[in-house]
C-alpha positions as CSV (number, residue, x, y, z in Angstrom):
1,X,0.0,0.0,0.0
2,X,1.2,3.5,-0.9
3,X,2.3,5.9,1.7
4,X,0.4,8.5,0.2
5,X,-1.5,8.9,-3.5
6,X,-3.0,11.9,-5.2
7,X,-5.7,11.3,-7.8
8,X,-6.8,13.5,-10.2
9,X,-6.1,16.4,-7.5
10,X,-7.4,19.9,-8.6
11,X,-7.2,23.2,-6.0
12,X,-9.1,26.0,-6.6
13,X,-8.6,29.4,-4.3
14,X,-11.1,32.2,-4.6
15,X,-9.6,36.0,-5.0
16,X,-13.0,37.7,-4.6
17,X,-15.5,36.4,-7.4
18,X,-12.6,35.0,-9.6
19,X,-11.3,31.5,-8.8
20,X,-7.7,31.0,-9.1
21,X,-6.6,27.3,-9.9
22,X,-3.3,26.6,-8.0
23,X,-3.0,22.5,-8.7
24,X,-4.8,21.1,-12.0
25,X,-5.5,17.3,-12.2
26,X,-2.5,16.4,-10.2
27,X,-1.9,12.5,-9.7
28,X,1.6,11.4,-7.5
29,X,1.6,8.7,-5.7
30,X,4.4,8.5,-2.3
31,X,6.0,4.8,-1.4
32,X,7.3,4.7,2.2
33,X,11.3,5.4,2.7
34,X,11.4,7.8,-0.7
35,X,13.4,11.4,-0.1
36,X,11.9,13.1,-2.5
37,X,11.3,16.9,-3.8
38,X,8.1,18.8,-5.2
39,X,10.1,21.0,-7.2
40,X,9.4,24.1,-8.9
41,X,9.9,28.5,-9.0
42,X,7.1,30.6,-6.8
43,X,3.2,30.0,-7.4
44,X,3.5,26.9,-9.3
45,X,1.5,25.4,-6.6
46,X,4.3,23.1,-4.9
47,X,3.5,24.3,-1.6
48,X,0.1,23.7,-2.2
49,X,0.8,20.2,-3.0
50,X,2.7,19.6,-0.1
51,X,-0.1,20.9,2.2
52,X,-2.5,18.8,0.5
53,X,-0.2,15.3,1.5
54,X,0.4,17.2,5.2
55,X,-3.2,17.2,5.5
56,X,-3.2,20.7,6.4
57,X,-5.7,21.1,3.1
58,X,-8.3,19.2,1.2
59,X,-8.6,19.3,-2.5
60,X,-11.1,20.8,-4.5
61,X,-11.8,17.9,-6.5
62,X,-9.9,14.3,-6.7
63,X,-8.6,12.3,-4.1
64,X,-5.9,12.2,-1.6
65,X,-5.2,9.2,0.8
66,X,-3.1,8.8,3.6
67,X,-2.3,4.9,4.4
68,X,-5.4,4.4,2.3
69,X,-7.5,6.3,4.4
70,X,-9.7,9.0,1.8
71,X,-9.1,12.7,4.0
72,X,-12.4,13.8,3.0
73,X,-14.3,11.0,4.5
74,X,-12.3,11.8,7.9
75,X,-13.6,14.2,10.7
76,X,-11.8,17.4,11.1
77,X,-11.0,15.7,14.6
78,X,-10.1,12.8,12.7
79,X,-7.6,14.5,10.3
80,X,-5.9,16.4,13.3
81,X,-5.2,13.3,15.3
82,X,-3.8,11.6,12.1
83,X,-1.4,14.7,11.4
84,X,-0.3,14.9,14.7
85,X,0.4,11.1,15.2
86,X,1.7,10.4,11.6
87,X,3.2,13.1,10.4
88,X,6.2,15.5,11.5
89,X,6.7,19.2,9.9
90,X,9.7,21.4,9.6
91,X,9.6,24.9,8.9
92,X,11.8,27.5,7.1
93,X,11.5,29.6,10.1
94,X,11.4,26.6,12.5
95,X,9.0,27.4,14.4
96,X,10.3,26.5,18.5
97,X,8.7,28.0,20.9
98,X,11.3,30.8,22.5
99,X,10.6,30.0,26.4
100,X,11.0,26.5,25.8
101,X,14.5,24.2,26.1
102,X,15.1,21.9,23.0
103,X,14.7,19.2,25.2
104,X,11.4,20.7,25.8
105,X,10.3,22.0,22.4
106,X,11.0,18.1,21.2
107,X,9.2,16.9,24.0
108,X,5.9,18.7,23.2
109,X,5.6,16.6,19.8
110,X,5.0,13.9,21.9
111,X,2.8,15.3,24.2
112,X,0.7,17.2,21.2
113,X,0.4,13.5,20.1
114,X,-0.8,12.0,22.9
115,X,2.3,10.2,23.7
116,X,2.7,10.6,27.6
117,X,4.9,6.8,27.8
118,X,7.6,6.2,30.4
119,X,10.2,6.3,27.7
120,X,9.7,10.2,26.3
121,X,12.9,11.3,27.8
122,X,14.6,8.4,26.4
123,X,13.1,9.4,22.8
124,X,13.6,12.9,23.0
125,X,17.3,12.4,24.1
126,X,17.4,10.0,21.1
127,X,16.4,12.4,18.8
128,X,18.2,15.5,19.9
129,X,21.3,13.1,19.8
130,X,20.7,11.6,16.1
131,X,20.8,15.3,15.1
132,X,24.2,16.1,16.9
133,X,22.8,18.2,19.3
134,X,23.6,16.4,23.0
135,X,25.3,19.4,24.4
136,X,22.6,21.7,23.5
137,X,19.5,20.0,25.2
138,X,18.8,23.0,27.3
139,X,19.6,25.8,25.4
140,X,16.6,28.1,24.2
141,X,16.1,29.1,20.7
142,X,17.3,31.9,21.4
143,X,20.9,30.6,22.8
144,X,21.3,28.6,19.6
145,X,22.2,29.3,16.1
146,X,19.8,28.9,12.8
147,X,21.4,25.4,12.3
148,X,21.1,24.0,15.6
149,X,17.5,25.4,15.9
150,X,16.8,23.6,12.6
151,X,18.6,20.6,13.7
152,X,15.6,20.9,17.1
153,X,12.8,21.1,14.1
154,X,14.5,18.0,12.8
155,X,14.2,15.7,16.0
156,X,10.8,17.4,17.4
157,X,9.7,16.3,13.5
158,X,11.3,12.7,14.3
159,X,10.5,12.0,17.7
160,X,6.8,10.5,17.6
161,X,8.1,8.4,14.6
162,X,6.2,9.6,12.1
163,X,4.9,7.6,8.8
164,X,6.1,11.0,6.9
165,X,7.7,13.9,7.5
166,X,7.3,17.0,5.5
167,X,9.6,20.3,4.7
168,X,8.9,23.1,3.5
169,X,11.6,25.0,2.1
170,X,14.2,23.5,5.0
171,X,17.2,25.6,4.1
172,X,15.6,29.0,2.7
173,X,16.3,30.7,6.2
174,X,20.1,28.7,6.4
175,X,23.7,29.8,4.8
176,X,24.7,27.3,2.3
177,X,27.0,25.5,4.9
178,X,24.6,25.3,7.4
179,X,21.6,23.9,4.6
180,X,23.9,21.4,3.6
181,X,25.0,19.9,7.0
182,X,20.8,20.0,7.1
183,X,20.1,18.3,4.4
184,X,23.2,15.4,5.2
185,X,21.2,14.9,8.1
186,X,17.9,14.3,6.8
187,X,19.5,12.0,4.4
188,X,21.1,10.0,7.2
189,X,17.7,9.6,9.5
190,X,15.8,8.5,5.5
191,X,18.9,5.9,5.3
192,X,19.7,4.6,8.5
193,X,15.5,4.8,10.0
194,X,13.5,4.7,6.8
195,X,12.1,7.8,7.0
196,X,9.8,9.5,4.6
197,X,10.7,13.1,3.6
198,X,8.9,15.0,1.1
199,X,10.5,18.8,0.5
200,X,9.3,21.7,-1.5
201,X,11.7,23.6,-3.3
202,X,13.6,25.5,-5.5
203,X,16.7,25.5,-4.2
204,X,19.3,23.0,-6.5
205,X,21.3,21.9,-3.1
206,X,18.4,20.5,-1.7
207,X,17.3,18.5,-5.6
208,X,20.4,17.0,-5.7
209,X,20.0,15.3,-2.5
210,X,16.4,14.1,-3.4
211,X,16.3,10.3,-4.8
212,X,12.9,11.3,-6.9
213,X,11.9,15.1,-7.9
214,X,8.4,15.9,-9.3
215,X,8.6,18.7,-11.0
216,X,5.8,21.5,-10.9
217,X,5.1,24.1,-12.7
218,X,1.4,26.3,-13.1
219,X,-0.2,23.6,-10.7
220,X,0.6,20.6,-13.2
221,X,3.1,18.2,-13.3
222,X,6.0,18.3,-15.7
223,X,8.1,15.1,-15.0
224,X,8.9,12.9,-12.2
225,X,11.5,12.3,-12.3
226,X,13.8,9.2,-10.4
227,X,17.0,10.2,-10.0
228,X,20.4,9.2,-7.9
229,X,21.3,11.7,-5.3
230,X,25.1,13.2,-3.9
231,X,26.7,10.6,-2.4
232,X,26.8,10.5,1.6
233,X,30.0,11.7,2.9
234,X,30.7,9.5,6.7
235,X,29.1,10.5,9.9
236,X,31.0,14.0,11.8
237,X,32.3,13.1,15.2
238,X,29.8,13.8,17.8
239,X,30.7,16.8,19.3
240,X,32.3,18.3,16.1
241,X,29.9,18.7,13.1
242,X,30.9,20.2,10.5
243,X,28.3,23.6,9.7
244,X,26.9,22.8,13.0
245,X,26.7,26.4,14.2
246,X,28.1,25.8,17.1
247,X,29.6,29.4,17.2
248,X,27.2,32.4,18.6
């Protein structure tokens, strides 16, 4: 069974009396344990696609499925809970809350989820180790650099082991040091734990790390396109990543 499939997906957004089509008869279908990229410039509706497989939208018409679930059949109640079990996000801006720890910020994905088990500090440790981030447990936002806050969007995505986990635009707010260390990351928790990562973009660092791109442009699909991504380079020492931010 497929991850995720989009049938026939058409979304229409009204600008007054006019309606304004931003996807048109869009069909992808997502296998679990693919890396892969909606790619295209501004307003050709990639980020519209990718809210559509978040569940954070319904179509206008077509379908869209989750685990072979329909989401217009599901409650609104229904479609929360599955987001916030089954699904991780990371932001361009990253989106941590400032008065929280990243210890704490990861932790709340678990607790948003309904995940209140006697191994959450195990997990969140886990994660915030996976990412490189051990020494910086509880540092604020605000004590951290753009790369180690992204690195906490990373594991607070991770941590409730999602079925799919979806960025948008991960390194738009990152130096190209920093969005590369990113993106080698990502890479390493899709190859080493399976998971499912779906980007939009238009930046060419993050396309070459995807394994399939489908390109968009003016809400339609151009070509999907399977491809083989930069090669891995090892794992940084622990306490020594490379682009890690680990300077003020």
């Amino acid at each position: 069974m497929a991850l995720c499939t989009l049938e026939a997906v058409t979304k229409d957004y009204a600008m007054g009396e006019v309606r304004v089509p931003a996807l048109q008869g869009v069909s992808v279908q997502i296998e679990a344990g693919e890396f892969t990229a909606f790619a295209g410039p501004s307003g050709s509706g990639k980020t519209t696609l990718l809210n559509l497989v978040g569940l954070l939208d319904v179509p206008t018409t077509g379908t869209v499925r989750m685990e072979g679930q329909d989401v217009k059949a599901l409650s609104g109640h229904a479609l929360g809970r599955l987001r916030a079990r089954r699904i991780g996000f990371i932001f361009q801006s990253f989106n941590l809350i400032p008065v929280l720890t990243a210890f704490e910020n990861v932790e709340l994905a678990l607790r948003l989820a309904g995940e209140h088990g006697p191994d959450n500090g195990d997990r969140v440790r886990k994660a915030l180790v996976d990412v490189g981030l051990e020494r910086f447990m509880d540092r604020r936002p605000s004590q951290m650099s753009g790369g180690q806050q992204q690195r906490v969007a990373i594991a607070r995505a991770l941590v409730k082991r999602p079925a799919l986990v979806i960025a948008d635009e991960p390194t738009a707010n990152l130096d190209s040091k920093n969005g590369e260390a990113i993106l080698e990351d990502m890479r390493r928790m899709n190859v080493e734990h399976g998971a499912t990562f779906i980007f939009s973009t238009h930046d060419k660092m993050v396309i070459e790390h995807a394994s399939r791109v489908v390109h968009i442009m003016d809400g339609k699909v151009l070509q999907d396109e399977r491809r083989t991504p930069r090669p891995l380079p090892p794992r940084p020492p622990a306490n020594g990543t490379p682009g890690d931010g680990t300077a003020a």
